[in-house]
C-alpha positions as CSV (number, residue, x, y, z in Angstrom):
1,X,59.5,30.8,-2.3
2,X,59.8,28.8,-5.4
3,X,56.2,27.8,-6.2
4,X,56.8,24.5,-6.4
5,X,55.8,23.4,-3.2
6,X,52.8,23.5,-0.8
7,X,52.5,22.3,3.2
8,X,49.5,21.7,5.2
9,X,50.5,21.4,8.9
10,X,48.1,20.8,11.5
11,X,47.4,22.0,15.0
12,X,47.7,18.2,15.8
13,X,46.7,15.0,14.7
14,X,43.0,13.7,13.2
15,X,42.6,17.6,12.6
16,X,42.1,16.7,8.7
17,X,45.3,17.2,6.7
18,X,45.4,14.2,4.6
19,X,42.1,14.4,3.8
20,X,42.7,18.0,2.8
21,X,46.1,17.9,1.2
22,X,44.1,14.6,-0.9
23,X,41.3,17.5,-1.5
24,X,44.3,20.7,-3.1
25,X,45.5,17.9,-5.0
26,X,42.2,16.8,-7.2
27,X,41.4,20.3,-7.4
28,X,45.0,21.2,-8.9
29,X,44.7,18.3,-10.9
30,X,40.9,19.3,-12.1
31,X,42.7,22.5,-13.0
32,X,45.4,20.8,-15.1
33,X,48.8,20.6,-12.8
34,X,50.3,17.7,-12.6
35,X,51.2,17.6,-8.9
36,X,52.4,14.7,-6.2
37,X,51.5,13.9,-2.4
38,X,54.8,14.2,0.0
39,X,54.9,13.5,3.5
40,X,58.5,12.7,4.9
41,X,57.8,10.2,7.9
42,X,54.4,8.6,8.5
43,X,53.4,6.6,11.4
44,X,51.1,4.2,10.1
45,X,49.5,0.0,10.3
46,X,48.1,0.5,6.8
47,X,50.6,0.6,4.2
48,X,51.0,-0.6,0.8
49,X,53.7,-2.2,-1.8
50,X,54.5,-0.5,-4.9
51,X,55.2,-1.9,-8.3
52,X,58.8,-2.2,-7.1
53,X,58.1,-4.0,-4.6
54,X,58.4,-1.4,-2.0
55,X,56.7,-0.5,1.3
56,X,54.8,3.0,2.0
57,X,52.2,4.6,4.0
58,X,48.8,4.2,2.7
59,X,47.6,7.8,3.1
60,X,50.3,9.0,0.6
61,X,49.1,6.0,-1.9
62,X,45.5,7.8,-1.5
63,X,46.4,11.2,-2.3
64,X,48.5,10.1,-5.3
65,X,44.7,8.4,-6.4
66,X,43.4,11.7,-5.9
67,X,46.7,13.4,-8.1
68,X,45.7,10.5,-10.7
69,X,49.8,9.5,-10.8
70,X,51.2,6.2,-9.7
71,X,52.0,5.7,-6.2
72,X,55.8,6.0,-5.5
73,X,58.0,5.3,-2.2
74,X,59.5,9.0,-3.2
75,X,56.4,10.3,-1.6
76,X,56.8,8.4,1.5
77,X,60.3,7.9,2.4
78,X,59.8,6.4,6.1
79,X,57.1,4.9,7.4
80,X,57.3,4.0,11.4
81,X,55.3,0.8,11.9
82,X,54.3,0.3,15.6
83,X,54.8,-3.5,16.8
84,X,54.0,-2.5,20.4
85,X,53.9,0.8,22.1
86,X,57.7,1.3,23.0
87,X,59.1,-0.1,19.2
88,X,58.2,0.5,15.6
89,X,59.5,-1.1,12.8
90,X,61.7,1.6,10.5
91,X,60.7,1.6,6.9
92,X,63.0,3.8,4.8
93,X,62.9,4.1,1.0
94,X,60.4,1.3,1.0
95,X,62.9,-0.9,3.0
96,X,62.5,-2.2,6.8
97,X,65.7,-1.0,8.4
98,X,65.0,-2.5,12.1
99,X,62.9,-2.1,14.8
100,X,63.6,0.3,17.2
101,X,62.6,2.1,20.0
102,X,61.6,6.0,20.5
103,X,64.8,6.9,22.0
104,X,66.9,4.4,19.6
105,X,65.0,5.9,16.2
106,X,65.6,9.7,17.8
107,X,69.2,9.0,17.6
108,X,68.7,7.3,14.5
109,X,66.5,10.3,12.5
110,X,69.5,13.1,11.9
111,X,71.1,10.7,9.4
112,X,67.8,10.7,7.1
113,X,68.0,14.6,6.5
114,X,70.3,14.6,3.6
115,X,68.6,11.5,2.0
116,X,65.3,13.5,2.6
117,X,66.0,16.6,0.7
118,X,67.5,14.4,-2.0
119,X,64.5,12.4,-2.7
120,X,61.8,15.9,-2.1
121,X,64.0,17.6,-5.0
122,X,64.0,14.7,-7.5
123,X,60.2,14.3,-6.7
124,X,59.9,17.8,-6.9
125,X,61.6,17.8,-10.6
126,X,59.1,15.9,-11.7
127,X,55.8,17.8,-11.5
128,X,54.5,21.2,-11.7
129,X,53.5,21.2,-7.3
130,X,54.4,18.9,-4.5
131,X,51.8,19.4,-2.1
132,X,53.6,18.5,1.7
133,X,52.1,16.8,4.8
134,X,53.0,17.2,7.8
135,X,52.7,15.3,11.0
136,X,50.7,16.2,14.2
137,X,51.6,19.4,15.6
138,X,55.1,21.6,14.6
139,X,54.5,22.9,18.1
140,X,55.7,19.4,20.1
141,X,58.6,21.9,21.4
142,X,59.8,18.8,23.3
143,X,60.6,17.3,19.7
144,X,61.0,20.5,18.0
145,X,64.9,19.7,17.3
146,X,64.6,16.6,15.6
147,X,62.1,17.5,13.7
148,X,62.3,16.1,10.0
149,X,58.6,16.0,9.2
150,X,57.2,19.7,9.9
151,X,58.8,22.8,9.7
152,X,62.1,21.3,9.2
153,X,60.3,19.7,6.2
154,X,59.0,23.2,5.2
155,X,62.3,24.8,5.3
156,X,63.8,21.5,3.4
157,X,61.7,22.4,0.4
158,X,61.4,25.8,0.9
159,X,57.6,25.7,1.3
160,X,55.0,28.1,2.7
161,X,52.4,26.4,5.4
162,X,48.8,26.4,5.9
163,X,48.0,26.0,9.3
164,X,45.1,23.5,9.6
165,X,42.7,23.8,12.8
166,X,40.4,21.6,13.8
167,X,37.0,23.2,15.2
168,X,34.9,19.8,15.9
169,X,36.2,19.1,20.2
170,X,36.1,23.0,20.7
171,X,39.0,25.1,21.3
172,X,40.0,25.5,17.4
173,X,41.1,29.6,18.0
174,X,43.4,28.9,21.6
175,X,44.9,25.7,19.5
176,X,46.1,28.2,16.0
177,X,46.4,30.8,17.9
178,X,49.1,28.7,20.6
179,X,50.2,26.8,17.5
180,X,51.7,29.9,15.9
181,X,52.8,31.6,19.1
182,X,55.3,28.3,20.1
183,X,57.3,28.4,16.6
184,X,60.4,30.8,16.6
185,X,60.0,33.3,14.8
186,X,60.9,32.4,11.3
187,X,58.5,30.0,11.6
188,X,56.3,31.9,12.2
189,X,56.9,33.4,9.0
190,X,56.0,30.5,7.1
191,X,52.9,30.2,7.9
192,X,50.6,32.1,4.9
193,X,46.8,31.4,5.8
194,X,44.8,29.5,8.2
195,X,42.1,27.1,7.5
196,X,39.4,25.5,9.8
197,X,38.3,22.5,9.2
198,X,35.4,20.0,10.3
199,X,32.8,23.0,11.0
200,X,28.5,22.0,11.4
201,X,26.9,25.1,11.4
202,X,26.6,28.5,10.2
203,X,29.4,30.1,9.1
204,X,27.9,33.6,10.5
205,X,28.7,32.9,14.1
206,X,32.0,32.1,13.6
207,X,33.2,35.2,11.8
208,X,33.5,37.5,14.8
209,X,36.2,35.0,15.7
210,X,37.6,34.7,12.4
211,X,38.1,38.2,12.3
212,X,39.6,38.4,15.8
213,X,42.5,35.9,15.2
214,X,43.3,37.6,11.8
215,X,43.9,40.6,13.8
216,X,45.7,38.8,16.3
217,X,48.2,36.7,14.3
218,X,47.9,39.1,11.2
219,X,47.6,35.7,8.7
220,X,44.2,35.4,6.6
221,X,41.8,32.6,7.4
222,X,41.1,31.2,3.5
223,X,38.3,28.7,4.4
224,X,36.6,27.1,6.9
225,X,36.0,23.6,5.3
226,X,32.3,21.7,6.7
227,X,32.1,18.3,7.9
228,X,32.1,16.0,4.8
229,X,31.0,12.6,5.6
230,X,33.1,11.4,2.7
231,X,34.9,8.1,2.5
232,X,38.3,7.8,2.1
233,X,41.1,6.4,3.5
234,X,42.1,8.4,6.6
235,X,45.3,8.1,8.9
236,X,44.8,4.6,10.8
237,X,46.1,5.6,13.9
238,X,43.2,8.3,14.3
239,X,40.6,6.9,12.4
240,X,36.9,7.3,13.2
241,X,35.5,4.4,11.6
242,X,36.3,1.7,14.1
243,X,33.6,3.6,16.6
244,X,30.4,3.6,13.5
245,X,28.4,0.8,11.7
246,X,27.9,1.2,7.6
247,X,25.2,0.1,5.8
248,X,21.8,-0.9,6.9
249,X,21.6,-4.3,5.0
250,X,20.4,-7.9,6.3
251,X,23.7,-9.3,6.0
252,X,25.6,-8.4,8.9
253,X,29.4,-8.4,8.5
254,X,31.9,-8.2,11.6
255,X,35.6,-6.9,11.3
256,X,37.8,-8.5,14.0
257,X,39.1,-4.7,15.8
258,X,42.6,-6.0,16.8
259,X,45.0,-4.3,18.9
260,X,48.0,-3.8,16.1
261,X,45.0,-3.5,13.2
262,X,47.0,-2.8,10.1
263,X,45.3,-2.3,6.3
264,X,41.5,-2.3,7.4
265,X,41.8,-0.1,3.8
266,X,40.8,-4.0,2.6
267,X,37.3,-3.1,4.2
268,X,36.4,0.2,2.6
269,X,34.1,-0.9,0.0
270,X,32.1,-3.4,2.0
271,X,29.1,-1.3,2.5
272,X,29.1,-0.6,-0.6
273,X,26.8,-3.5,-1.4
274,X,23.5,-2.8,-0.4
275,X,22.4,-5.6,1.3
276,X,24.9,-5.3,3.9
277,X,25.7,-3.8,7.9
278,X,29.6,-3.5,8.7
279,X,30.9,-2.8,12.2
280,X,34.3,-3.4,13.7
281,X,33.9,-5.8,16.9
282,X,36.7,-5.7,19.9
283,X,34.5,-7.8,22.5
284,X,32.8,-11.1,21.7
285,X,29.5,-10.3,22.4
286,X,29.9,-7.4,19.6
287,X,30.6,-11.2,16.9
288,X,27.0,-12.1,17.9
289,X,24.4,-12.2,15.3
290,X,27.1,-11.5,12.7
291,X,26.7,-14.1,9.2
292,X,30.4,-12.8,8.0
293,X,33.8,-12.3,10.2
294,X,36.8,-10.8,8.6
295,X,40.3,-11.1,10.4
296,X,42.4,-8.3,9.1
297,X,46.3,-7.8,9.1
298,X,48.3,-7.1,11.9
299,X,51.6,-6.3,12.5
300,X,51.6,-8.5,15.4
301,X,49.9,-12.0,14.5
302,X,50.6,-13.8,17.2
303,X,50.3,-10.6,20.2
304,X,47.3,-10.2,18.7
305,X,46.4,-13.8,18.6
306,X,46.6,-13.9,22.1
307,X,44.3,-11.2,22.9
308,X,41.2,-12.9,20.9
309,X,41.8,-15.9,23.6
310,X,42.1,-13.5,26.2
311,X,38.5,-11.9,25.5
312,X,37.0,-14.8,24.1
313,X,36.8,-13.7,20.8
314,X,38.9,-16.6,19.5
315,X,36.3,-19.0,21.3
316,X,33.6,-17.1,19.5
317,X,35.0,-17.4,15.9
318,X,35.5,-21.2,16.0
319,X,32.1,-21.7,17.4
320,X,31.2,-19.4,14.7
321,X,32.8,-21.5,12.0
322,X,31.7,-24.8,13.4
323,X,28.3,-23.5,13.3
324,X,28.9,-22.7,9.3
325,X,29.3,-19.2,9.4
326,X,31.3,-17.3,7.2
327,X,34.9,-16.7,9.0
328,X,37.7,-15.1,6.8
329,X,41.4,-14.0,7.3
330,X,43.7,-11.6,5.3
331,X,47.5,-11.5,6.6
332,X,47.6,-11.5,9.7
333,X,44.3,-12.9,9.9
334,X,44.6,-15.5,7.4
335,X,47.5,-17.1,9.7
336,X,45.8,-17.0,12.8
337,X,42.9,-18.8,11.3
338,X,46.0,-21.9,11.0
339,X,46.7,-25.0,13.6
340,X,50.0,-23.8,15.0
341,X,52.1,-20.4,14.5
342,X,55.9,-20.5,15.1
343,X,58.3,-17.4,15.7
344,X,61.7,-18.6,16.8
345,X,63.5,-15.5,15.7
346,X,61.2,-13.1,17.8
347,X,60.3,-11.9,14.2
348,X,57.1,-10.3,15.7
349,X,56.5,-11.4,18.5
350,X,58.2,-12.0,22.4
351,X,56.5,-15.4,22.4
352,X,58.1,-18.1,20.6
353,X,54.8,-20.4,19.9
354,X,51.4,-20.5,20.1
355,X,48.2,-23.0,19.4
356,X,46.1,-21.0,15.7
357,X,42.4,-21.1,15.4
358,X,42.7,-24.2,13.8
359,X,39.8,-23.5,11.1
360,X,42.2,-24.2,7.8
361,X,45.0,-27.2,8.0
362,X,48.2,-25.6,7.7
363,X,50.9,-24.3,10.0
364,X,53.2,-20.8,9.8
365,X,56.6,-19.7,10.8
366,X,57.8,-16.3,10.9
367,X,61.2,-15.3,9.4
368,X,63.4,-12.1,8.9
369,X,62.4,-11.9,5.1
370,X,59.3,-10.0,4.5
371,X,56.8,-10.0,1.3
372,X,56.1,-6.9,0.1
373,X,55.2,-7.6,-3.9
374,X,52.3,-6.7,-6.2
375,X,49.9,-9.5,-7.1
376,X,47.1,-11.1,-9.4
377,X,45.5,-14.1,-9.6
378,X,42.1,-16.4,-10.3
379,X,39.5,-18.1,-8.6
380,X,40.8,-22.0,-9.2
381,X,38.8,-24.1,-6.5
382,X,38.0,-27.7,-6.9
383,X,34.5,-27.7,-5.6
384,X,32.3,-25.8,-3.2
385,X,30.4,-22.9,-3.9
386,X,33.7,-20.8,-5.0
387,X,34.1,-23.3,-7.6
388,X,31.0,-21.4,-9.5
389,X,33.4,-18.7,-9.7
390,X,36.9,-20.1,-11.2
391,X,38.2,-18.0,-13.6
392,X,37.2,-14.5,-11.7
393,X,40.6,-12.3,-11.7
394,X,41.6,-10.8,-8.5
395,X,44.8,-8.8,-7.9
396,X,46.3,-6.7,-4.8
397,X,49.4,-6.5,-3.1
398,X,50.9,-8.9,-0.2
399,X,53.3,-7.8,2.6
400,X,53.8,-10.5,5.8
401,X,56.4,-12.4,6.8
402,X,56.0,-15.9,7.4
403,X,55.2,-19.2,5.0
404,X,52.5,-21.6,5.6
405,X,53.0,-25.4,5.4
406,X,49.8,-26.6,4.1
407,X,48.3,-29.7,4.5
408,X,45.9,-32.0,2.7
409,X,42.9,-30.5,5.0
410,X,43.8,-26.8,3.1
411,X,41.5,-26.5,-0.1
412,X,43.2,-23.9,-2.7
413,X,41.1,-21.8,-4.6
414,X,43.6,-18.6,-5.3
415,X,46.2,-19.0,-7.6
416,X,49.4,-16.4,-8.4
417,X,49.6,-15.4,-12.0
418,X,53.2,-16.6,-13.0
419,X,53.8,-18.0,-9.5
420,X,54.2,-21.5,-7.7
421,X,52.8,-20.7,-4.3
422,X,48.6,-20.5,-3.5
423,X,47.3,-17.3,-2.0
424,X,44.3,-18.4,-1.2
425,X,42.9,-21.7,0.5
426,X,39.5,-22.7,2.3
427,X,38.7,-25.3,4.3
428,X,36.3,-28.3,2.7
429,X,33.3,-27.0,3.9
430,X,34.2,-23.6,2.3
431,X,32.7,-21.3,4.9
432,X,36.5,-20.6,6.4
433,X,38.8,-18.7,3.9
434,X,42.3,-17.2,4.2
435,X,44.4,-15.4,1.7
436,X,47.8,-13.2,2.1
437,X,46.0,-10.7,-0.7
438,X,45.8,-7.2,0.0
439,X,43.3,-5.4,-1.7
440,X,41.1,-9.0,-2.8
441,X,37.5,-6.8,-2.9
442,X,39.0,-4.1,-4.5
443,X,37.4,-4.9,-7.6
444,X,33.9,-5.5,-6.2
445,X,33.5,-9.0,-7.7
446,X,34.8,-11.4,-5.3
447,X,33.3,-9.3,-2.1
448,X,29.7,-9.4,-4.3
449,X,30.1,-13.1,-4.7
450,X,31.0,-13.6,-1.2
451,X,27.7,-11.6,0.3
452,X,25.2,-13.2,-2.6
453,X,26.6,-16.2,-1.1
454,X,25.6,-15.5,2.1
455,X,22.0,-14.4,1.0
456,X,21.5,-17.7,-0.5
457,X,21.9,-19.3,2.9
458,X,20.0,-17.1,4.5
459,X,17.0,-17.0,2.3
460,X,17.4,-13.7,0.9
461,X,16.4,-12.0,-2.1
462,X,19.0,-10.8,-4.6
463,X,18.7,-7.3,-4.3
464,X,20.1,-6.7,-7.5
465,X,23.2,-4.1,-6.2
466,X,25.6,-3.5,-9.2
467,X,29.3,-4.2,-8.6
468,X,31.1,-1.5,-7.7
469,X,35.2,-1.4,-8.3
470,X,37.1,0.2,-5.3
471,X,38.4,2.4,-8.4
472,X,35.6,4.0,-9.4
473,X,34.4,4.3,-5.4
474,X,37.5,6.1,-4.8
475,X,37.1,8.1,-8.0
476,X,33.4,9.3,-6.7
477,X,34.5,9.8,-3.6
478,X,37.7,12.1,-4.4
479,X,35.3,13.9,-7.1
480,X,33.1,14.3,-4.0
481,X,35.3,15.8,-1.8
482,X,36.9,18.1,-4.2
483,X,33.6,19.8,-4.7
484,X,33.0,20.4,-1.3
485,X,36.5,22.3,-0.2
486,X,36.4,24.2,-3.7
487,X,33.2,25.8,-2.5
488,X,34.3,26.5,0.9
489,X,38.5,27.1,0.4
490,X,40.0,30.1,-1.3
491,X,41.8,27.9,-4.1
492,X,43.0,31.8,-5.6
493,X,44.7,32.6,-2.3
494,X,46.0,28.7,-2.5
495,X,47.7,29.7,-5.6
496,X,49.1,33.0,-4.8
497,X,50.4,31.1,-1.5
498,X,51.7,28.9,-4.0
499,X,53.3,31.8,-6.2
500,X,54.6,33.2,-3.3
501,X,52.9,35.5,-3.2
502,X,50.9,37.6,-0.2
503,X,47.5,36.9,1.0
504,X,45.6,40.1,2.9
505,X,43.5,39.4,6.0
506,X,40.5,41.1,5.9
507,X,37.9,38.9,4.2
508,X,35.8,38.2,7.1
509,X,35.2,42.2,8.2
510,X,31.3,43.0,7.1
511,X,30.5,44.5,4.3
């Protein structure tokens, strides 16, 4: 081993790794490495456009937060974007490549190997530790040859693995134990320590186990890691947040739960305001009583689209906005909220037209080209109650495809810095808003204007809440976390594991 690299696999997936490979990181960086994220392929809605103008998963942009380094597509190289559940759009290098399906991108994955190596070793040149991610299970033995992501990975970079179980549905020792047992043996080999993760209790009933499945596999167990309710950005596909309400605040703030969800990351600092209640709503009785709904992206506008009418969702938002409620889109959302949406080249979608919201007076049309830029702008509105607020500065990131074609019903009140086009437009009445901006509450002060609005129509008092930036959330947060798996994770047997070198089992016999 060369002690520049570091793999957390998992005994499948939602078992914990990103937030725990997020976790190693802080802590190395807290004890003065520089180190990067790395995960080879990531399956994933909520993804993210670097300085360059390049696509990548989301959870690697979060654990190079937590590193305190700039987000780079090195740490990401493909990113599978599911547009239905046969076909995923192929992101490699930042870059969509196609859509394909399972069988098609199977065929497709032995030509990335030697671009995969190359990018992990120039990454790898540039910092102290890479610390490696992989994806559900290396035990899928039906996928075990094509692997590029796992132990492959490991062997790529020539990296030991910690074995990551999770202990909260039961079953945590049959699932390490059966995890090690499937791999050949030299993968086997690999493997250094074990970790459990998620664990509510006390640690004293669990060590006759612990010391049972050291003996068994003869690798040492180097924490067992409590539940954390911290929040940060998890893997979307296996998410936990769509199924619990935040915040216990007056204002009560619906997210539109869509099928092909993508960057719901735009919601994580809602609760943060005090006077708030956020839950995620997938049937239209769950959009009663709410004052604010939020359309998110989706990698499937108009798919998607069609499933509000199905459920009467869509029904419910118009009534919703007609009524003066708050209603606002992002992406995906943002077009839906538009009179007609046009896909002629099957860009996204297997239906060729469909009939928007028709909240905001403009119409879209899907192309082959896709945004994926950086961006900043200012409040500029004409009038309304958003007009009190020209001059705020907002910035993000947009990827979509598809231009509007606005019309003299669209009011705009979000301008590009050192660009032509409007990002942002409401409707007269201001209570319907749409913007293509990734990230717009990230710095707390359009998100607090937005819900002191809302008070004000409602009759509430200003509680006073500070303004929080989605920075210095994530910084409390990742600070947060950090403390709790330094107490409860070997980091010394991390970095001998690191080093290379040996870890003894043993540290769960009595004394």
């Amino acid at each position: 081993m060369r002690g520049k690299s570091l793999m957390f696999q998992g005994t499948g997936s939602s078992v914990g790794k990103s937030l725990l490979c997020a976790a190693v990181l802080r802590i190395m960086k807290q004890d003065g490495m520089s180190v990067a994220p790395f995960k080879a392929q990531n399956m994933a809605l909520n993804s993210y456009a670097t300085s360059e103008g390049l696509e990548m998963g989301r959870a690697q942009v979060t654990q190079a937060e937590a590193a305190m380094i700039e987000p780079s597509v090195k740490m990401n190289p493909v990113l599978l974007k599911p547009t239905s559940d046969r076909r995923s759009q192929v992101i490699v290098n930042g870059v969509a490549v196609g859509t394909m399906s399972a069988v098609e991108y199977e065929q497709y994955k032995p030509r990335l190997r030697e671009d995969l190596k190359r990018i992990y070793d120039e990454l790898e040149s540039e910092y102290d530790a890479v610390v490696i991610e992989g994806a559900g299970s290396p035990a899928e033995i039906n996928l075990h040859d094509g692997d590029i992501v796992n132990m492959a990975m490991a062997k790529t970079a020539d990296a030991p693995v910690i074995l990551i179980g999770d202990i909260n549905p039961g079953g945590v020792f049959a699932s390490l134990y059966g995890t090690v047992k499937l791999l050949p043996e030299d993968e086997q080999a690999r493997i250094k320590a074990l970790v459990i993760n998620k664990f509510r209790g006390d640690v004293k009933i669990l060590e006759p186990g612990l010391r049972m499945l050291e003996e068994l596999l003869n690798i040492p167990i180097i924490g067992v890691i409590p539940y954390m309710d911290i929040d940060i950005e998890d893997e979307d596909s296996v998410t936990e947040r769509f199924a619990r309400q935040t915040g216990s605040g007056p204002v009560q703030v619906a997210i539109v739960h869509l099928p092909h969800i993508s960057n719901f990351t735009d919601f994580n600092i809602l609760s943060v305001e005090r006077s708030v209640s956020v839950r995620y709503a997938s049937r239209a009785a769950d959009l009663e009583g709410a004052d604010i709904i939020l359309l998110p992206g989706t990698k499937n506008t108009i798919e998607d689209l069609n499933w509000l009418k199905q459920r009467g969702m869509a029904d419910a938002i118009i009534r919703h906005a007609r009524g003066g409620g708050i209603v606002m889109g992002i992406c995906g959302g943002y077009q839906m909220l538009g009179e007609r949406l046009f896909d002629p080249e099957h860009t996204e979608s297997r239906i060729p037209e469909m009939a928007g919201l028709g909240l905001l007076d403009f119409d879209v049309t899907f192309h082959e080209n896709k945004t994926t830029v950086q961006a900043c702008g200012t409040i500029e509105c004409a009038s309304g109650w958003l007009s009190e607020h020209n001059g705020l500065m907002l910035d993000g990131y947009e990827i979509h495809t598809g231009t509007n074609e606005f019309r003299e019903g669209c009011v705009p009140f979000l301008r590009l810095n050192g660009r032509e086009e409007v990002d942002g437009v409401t409707n007269a009445r201001g209570n319907v808003l749409g913007s293509y901006l990734h990230g717009i509450f990230d710095t707390g002060s359009f998100w607090h204007s937005l819900v002191a609005h809302v008070r004000e129509l409602k009759g509430i008092q200003d509680e006073g809440s500070e303004v929080m930036t989605m920075e210095e959330f994530r910084r409390r947060e990742f600070d947060r976390l950090a403390d709790g798996v330094r107490q409860n994770l070997d980091m010394d047997a991390v970095y001998k594991i690191l080093r290379g070198e040996d870890v003894p089992i043993g540290r769960w016999n009595d004394d």
